[in-house]
Backbone bond lengths (Angstrom), bond angles and torsions (degrees), N, CA, C in turn:
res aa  C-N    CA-C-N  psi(-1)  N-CA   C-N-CA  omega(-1)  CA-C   N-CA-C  phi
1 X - - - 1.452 - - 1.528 108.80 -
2 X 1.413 115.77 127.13 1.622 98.22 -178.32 1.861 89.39 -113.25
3 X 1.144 93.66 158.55 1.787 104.51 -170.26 1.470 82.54 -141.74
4 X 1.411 113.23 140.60 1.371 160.61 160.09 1.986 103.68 -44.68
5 X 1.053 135.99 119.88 1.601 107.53 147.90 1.501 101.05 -94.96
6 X 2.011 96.90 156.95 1.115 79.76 179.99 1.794 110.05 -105.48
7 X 1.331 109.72 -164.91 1.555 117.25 -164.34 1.560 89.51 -109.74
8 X 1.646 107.68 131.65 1.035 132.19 156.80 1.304 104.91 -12.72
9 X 1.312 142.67 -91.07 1.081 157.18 142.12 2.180 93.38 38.74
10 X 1.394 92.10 -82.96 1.343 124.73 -162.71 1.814 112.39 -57.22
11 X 1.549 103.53 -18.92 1.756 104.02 -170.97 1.640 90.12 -67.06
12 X 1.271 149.90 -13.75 1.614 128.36 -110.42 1.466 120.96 -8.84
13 X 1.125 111.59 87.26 1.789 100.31 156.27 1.150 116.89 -87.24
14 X 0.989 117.72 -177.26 1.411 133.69 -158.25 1.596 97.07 -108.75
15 X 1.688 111.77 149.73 1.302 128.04 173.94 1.896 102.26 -68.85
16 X 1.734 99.83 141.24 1.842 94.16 173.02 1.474 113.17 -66.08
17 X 1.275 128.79 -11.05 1.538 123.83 174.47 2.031 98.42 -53.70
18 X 1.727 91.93 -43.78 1.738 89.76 -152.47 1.625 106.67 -85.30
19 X 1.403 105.99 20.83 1.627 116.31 -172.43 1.988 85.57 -74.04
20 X 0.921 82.57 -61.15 2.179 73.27 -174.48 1.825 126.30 -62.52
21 X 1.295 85.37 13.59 1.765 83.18 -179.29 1.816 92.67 -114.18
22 X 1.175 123.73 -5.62 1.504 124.04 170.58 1.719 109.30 -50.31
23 X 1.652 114.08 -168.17 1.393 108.85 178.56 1.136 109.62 -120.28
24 X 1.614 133.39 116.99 1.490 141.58 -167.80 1.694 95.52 -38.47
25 X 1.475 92.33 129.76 1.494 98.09 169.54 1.377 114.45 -111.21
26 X 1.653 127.26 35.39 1.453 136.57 130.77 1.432 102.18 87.22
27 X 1.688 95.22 12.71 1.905 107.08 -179.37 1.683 116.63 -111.18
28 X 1.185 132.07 138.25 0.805 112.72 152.68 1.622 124.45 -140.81
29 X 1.289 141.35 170.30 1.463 128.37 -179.07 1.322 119.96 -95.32
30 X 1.360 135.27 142.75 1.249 127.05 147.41 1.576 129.00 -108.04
31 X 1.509 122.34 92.41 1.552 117.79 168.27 1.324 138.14 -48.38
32 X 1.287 115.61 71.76 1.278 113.16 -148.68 1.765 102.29 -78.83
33 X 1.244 109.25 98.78 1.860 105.31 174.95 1.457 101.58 54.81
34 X 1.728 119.70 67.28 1.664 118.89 152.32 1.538 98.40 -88.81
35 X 0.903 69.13 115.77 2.264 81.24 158.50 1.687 121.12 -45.52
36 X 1.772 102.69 -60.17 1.170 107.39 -162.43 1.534 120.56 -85.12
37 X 1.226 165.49 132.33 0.846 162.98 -35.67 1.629 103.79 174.29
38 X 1.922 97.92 -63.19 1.183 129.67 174.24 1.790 104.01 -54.40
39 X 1.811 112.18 -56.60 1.841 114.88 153.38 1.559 111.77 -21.09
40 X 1.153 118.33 -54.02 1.788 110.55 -131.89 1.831 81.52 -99.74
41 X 1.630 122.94 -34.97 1.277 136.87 173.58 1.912 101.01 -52.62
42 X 1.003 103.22 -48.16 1.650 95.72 -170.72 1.459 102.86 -78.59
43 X 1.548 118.20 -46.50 1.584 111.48 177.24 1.557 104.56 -43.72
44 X 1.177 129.90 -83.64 1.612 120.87 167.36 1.328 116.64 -0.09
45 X 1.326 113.32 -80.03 1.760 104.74 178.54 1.280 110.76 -50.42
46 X 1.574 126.43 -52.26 1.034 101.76 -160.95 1.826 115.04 -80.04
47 X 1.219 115.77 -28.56 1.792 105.49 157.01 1.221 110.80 -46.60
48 X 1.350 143.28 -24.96 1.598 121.79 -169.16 1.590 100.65 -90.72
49 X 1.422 105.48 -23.37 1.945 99.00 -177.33 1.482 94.48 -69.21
50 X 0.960 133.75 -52.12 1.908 152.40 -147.10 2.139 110.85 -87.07
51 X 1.654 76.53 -21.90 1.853 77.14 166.38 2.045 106.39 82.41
52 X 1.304 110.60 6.47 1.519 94.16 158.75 1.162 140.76 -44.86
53 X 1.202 116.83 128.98 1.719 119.31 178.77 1.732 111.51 -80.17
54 X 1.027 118.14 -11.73 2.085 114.31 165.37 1.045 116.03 169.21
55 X 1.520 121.83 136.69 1.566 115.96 -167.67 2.081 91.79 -117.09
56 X 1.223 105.70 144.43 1.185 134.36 -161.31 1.707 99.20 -110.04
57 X 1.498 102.44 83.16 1.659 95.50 170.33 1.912 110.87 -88.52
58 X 1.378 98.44 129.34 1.262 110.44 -170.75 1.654 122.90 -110.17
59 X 1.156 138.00 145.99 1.132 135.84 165.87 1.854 99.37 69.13
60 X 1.425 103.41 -141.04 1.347 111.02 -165.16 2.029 111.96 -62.04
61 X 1.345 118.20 18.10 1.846 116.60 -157.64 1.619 72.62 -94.41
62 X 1.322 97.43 148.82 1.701 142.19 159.10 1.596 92.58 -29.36
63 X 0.901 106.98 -160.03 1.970 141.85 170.19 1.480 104.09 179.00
64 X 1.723 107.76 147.89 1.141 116.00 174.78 2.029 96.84 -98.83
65 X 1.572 97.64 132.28 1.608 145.25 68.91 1.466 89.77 -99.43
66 X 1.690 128.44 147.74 1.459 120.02 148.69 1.178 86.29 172.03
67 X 1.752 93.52 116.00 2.007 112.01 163.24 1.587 118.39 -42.74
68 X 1.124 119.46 -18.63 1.484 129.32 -175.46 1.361 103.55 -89.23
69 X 1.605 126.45 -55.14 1.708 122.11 -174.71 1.199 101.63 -72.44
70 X 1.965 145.38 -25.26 0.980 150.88 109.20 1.586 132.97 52.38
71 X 1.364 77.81 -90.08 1.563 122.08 -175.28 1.440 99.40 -61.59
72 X 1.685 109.81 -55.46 1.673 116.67 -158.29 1.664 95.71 -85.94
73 X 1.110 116.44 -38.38 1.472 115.51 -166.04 1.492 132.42 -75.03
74 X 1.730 97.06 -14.48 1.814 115.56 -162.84 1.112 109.10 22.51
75 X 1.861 128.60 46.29 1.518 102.06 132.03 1.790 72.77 120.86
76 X 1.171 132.25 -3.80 1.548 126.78 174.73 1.395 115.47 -74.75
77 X 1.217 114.71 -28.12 1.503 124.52 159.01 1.521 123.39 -31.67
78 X 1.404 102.04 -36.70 1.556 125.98 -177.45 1.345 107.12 -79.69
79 X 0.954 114.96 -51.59 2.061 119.07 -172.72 1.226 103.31 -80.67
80 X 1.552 132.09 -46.99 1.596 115.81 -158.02 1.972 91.10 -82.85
81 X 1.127 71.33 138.42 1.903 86.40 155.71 1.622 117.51 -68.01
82 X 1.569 120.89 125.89 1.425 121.56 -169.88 1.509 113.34 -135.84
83 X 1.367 130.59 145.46 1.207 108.06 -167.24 2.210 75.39 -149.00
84 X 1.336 82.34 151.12 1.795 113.55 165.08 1.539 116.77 -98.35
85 X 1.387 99.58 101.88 1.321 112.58 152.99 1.243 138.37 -118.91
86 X 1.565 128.63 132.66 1.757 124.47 -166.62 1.461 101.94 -82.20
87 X 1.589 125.54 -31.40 1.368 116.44 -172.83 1.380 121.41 -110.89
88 X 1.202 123.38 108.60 1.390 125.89 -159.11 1.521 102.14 -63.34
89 X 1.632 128.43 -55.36 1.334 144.84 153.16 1.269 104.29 8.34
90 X 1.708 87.33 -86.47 1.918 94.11 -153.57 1.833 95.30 -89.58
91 X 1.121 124.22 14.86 1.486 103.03 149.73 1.615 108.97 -85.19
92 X 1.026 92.08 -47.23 1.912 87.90 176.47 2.258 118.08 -34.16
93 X 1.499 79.52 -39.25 1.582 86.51 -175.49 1.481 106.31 -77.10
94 X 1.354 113.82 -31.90 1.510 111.29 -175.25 1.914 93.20 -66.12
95 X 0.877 109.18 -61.88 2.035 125.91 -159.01 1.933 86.93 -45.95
96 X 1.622 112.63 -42.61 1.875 112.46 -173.22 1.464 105.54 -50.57
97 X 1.358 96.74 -53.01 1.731 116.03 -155.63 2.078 107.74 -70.88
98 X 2.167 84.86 -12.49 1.993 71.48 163.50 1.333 105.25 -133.67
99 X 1.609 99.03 43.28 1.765 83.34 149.95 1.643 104.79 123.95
100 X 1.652 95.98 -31.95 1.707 103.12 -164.03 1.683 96.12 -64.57
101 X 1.749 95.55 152.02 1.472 109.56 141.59 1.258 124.03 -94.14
102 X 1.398 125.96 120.52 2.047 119.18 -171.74 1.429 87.51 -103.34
103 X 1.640 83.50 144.44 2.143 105.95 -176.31 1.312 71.48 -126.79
104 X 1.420 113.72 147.24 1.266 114.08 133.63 1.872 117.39 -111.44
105 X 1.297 96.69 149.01 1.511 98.62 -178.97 1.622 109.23 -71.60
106 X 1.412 132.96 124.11 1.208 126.54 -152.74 1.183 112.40 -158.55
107 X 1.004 152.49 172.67 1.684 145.84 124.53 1.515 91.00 -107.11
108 X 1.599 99.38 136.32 1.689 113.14 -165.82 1.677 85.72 -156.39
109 X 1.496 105.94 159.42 1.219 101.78 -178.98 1.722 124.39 -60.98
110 X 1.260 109.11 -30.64 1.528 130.46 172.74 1.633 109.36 -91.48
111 X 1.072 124.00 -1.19 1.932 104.68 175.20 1.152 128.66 -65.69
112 X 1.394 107.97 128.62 1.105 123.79 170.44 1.430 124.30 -55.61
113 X 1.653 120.15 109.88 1.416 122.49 -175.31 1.764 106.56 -58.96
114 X 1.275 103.12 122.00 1.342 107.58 172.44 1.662 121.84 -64.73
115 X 1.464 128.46 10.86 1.185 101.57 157.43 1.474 104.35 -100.09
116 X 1.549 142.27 5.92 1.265 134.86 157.04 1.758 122.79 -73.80
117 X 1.201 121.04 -6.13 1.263 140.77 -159.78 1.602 107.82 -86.59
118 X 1.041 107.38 105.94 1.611 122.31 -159.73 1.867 92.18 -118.80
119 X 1.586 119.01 103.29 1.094 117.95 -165.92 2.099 101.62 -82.43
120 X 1.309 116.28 124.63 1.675 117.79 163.76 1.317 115.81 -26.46
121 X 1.295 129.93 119.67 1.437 129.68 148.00 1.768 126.44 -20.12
122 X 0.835 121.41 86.22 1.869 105.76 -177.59 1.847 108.24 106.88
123 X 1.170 89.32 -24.37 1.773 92.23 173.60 1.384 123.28 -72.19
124 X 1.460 114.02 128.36 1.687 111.99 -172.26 1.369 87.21 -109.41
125 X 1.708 92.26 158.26 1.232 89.81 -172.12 1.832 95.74 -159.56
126 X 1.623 106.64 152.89 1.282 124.05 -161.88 1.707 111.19 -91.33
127 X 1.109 143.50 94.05 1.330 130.37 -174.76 1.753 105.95 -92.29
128 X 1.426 90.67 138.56 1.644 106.08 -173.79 1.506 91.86 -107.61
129 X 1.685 115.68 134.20 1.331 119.66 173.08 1.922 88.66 -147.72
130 X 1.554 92.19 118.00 1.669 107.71 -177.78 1.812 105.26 -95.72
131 X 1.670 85.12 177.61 1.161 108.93 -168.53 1.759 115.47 -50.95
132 X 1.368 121.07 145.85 1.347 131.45 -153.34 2.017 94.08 -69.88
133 X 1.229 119.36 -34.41 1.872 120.41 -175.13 1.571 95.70 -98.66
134 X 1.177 125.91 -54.92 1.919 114.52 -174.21 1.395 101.54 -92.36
135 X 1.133 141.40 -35.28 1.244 124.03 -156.09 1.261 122.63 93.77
136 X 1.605 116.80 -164.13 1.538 115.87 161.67 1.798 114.94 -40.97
137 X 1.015 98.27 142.89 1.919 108.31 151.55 1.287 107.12 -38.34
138 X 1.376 160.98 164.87 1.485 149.34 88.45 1.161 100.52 -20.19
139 X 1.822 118.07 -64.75 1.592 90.96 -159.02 1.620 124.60 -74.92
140 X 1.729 109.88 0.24 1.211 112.80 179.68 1.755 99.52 -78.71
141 X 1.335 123.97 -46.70 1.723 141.52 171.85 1.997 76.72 -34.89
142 X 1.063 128.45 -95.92 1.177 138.71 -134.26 1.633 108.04 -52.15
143 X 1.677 101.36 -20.52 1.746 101.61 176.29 1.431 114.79 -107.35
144 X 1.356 111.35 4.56 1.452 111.27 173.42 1.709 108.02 -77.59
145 X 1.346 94.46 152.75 1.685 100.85 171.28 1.701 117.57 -42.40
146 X 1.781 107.18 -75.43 1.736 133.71 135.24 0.571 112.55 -139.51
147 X 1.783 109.43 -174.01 1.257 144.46 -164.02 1.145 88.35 -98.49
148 X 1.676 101.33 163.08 1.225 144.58 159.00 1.173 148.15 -127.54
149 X 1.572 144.30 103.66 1.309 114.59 -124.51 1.824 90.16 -124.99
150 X 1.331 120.02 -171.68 1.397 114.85 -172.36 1.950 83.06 -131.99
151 X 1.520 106.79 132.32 1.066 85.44 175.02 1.665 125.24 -89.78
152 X 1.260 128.85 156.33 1.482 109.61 -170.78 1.383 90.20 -127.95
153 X 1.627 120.02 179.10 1.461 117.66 172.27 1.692 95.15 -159.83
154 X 1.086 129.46 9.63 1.381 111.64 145.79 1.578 137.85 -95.29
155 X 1.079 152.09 -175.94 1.519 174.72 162.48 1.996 102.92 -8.80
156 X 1.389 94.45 -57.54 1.526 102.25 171.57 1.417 122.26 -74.27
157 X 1.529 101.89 156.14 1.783 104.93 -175.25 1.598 119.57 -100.75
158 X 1.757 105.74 -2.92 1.270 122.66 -170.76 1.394 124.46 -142.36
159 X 1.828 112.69 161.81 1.769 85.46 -172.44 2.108 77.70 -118.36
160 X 1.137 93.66 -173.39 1.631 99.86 172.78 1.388 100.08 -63.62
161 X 1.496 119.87 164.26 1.486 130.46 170.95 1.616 102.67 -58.86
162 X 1.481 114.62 -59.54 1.416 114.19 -178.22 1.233 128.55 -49.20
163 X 1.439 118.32 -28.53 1.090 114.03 -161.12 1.609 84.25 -103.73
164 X 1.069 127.31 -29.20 1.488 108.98 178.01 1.275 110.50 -61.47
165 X 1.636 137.10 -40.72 0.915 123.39 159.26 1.279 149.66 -53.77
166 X 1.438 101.97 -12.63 1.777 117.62 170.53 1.767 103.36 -80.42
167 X 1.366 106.80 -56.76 1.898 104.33 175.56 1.466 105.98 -49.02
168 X 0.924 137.01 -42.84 1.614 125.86 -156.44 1.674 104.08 -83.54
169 X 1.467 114.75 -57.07 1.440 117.39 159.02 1.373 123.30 -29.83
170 X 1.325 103.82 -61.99 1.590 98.09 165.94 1.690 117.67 -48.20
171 X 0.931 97.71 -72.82 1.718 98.93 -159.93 1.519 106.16 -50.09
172 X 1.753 126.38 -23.18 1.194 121.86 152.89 1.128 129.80 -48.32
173 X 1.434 120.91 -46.26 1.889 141.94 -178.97 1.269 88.94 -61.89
174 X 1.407 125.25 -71.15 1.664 123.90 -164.31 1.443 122.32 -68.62
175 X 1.585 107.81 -29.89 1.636 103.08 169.24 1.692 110.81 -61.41
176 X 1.509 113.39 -46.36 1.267 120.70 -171.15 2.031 104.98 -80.68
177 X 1.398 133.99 6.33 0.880 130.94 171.61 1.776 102.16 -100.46
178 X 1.235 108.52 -44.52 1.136 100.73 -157.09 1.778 93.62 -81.59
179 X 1.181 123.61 1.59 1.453 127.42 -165.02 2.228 89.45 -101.23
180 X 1.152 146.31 -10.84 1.255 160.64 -144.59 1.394 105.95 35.95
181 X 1.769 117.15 36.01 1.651 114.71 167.78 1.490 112.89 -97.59
């Protein structure tokens, strides 16, 4: 079978001006202290494929202007909505008090394996993705609703931040696609 790719040109996406006139998809991120730059650059892209409404770089993460988030983001920096926060904590309390549910992505003694994770109809909700060597905070773990864990089955105990953030997005998009929400 030979298949065509097609040309950029041909996907129509949408201009990053018209990323905010889309329909809140009831998600949002929290970077809780990524180190890398190139991390917080790929989270960007990958919220703009997945339809996030704002990723929350917290504590020690970059901010875009930066040739480095740049590089990873091609220009997603521009469309997603992003906001700077120093206290991961009391944003968590602000995000409770309107509504959000906060997961953090975790292995915790109680997390919920994310292929059982069946997201609420109408429920927005806050995703915590920690630092690339510790992970979540505890004390951020301790103010989230739960955890959520990715399951793995080889040698290692962790996946990259980015890419954890691409698996979990997905299985949100596809639970809520294959659900007609």
């Amino acid at each position: 079978m030979k298949d065509r790719k097609l040309l950029n040109i041909e996907l129509g996406r949408i201009a990053a001006e018209q990323y905010k006139d889309l329909p809140d998809s009831g998600i949002v991120l929290i970077l809780d202290n990524i180190r890398s730059s190139h991390n917080i650059g790929s989270a960007f892209r990958t919220s703009d494929a997945f339809k996030v409404d704002r990723i929350f770089l917290c504590g020690i993460c970059a901010t875009p202007p930066s040739a480095e988030i740049h590089k990873s983001a091609l220009g997603a920096e521009d469309s997603v909505p992003w906001e700077y926060v120093s206290d991961t904590p009391g944003l968590i309390g602000r995000l409770k008090a309107s509504g959000y549910i906060v997961v953090s992505v975790e292995q915790t003694e109680n997390a919920v394996q994310l292929q059982e994770f069946r997201p609420s109809p109408g429920t927005r909700y806050a995703l915590v993705f920690g630092n690339e060597v510790d992970g979540v905070q505890q004390s951020v773990v301790d103010e989230s609703d739960f955890a959520l864990e990715i399951p793995q089955f080889g040698t290692k105990h962790s996946l990259n931040v980015s890419v954890s953030i691409g698996v979990v997005l997905w299985h949100l998009v596809s639970v809520k696609t294959a659900c007609g929400r």
